[in-house]
N, C-alpha and C positions, 0 to 999 in steps of 0.2 A: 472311329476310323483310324488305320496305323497307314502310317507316312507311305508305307507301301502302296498302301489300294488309294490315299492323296496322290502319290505321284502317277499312277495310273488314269485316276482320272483325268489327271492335266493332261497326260500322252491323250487321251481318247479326245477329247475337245480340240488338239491341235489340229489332230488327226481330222475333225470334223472341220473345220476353221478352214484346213488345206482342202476340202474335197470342196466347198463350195468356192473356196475362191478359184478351183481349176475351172469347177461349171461355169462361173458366170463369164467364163474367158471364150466359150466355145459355142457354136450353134446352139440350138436347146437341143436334137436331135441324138448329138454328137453327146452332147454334156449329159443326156440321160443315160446312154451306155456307159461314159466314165461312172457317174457318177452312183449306178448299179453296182458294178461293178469294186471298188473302191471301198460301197460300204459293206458286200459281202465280205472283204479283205479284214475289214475291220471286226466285222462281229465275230469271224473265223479265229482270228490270231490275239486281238489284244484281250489283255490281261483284265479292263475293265467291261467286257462287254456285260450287256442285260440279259444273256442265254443263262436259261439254270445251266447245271452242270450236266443235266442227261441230256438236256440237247444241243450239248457241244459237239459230240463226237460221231454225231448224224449230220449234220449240218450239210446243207446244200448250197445253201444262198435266202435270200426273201423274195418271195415271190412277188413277183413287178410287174405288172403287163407292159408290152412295147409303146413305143410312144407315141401318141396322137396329139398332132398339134393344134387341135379344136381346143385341147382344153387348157389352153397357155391364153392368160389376158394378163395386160396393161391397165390397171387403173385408178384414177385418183382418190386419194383420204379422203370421202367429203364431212363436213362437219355432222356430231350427232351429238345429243343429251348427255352431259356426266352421267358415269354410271362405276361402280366399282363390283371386283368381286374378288373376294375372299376365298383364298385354296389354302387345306389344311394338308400339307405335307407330310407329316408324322416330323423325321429329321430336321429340316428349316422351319418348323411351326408355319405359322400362318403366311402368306405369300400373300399382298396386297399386287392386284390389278386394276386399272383405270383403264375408261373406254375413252378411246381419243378420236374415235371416227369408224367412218364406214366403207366397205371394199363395195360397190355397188359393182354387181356380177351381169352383163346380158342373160338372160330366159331363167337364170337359177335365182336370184334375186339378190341378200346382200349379207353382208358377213362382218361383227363387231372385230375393231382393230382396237387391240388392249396396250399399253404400255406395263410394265415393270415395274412399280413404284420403289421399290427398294432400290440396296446398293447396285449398279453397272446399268441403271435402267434395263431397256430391250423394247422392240416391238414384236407383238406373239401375236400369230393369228391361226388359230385351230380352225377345225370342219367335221363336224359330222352329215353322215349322209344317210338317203335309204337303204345302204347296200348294208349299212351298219345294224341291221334286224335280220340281215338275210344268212344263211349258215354258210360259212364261207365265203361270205363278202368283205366287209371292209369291216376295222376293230368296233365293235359296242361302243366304247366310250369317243370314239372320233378321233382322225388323225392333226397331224400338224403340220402347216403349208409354210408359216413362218415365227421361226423364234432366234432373235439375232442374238440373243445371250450365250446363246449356245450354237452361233455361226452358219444357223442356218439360213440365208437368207441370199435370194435373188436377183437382186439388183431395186435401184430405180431407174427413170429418167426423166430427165427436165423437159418441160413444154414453156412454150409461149407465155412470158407472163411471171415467170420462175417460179409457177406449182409443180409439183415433184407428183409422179407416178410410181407404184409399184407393180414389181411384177408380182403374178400368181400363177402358178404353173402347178394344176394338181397332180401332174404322172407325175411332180417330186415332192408328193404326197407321204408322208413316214407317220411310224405310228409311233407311240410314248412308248418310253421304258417299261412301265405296268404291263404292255400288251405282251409279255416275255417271261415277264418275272412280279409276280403279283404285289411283295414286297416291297416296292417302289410306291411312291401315290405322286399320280401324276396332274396338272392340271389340265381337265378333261374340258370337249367342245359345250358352252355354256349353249343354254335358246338362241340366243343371237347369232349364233356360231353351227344354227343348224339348218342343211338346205333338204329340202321335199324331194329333189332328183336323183337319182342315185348318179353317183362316180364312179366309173368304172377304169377309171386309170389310178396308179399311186400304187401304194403299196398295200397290199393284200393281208388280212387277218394273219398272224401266224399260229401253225400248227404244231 
């Protein structure tokens, strides 16, 4: 890597760092159009995006459906069994995860919440879904609803008691780098991380 495409990436992470912290300022309604919005700005113009180079100069946007507030919950880490998983990166070698708990979902059921075991920590929580088999559904390998490492992340809020909630909100649903640019290896939605219903908000396979 030359200092160039390092300092790109730091712009691109800022850049991410600032769009979520404008969302979590706003309605969810409101912050979905920013936040649409914001990140086609970004794949469009910065120097690190994950678009080969031939589908730079086509470029649209990502395709997002509008936003439905059915699929926005609030909910607590509940406790679950250690569990780790090992993601080989190619670049960072091996990437160690720990399962710290569970996202229990109303009617879709529940979803492993991993920590970061390496340096800066982070909480990651991926999702694969049925739409994820369908052609033009949602990515194969499954998208990502929260990875704080890399600024993506929602909010919580405290309740009674001083347990902490999170939010999950799938229309801000995105997919890994991989889904763009195959070259990347990305850490993909584990079994635990995979729901039977299809999703039909978030961000859309790209073409």
């Amino acid at each position: 890597m030359t200092a160039q495409t390092a300092l790109a990436t730091v712009g691109w992470r800022r850049s991410v760092f600032a769009i979520y912290d404008e969302v979590r300022s706003l309605p969810p309604a409101q912050a979905h159009v920013v936040w649409r919005k914001r990140r086609d700005e970004l794949f469009r113009s910065s120097p690190a995006t994950p678009l080969l180079p031939e589908d730079r100069s086509g470029f649209r946007g990502l395709e997002v459906p509008d936003y439905d507030p059915s699929w926005r919950f609030t909910v607590p880490i509940s406790p679950a069994e250690p569990e780790s998983l090992d993601v080989e990166t190619g670049t960072d070698g091996v990437v160690r995860f720990e399962r710290i708990g569970l996202a229990e979902l109303p009617d879709l059921g529940s979803l492993d919440v991993w920590r970061l075991t390496s340096y800066g920590g982070g909480i990651f929580i991926p999702v694969k879904d049925a739409l994820s088999r369908v052609p033009g559904g949602t990515y194969g390998g499954g998208r990502y609803l929260i990875d704080t490492i890399k600024g993506a992340d929602l909010g919580t809020r405290q309740v009674d008691g001083g347990d902490a909630e999170i939010v999950l909100d799938f229309n801000f649903a995105y997919n890994p780098s991989c889904a763009y640019d195959p070259e990347w290896a990305c850490p993909l939605a584990p079994r635990g991380n995979t729901l039977s219903a299809e999703i039909p908000v978030g961000e859309r396979s790209f073409h």
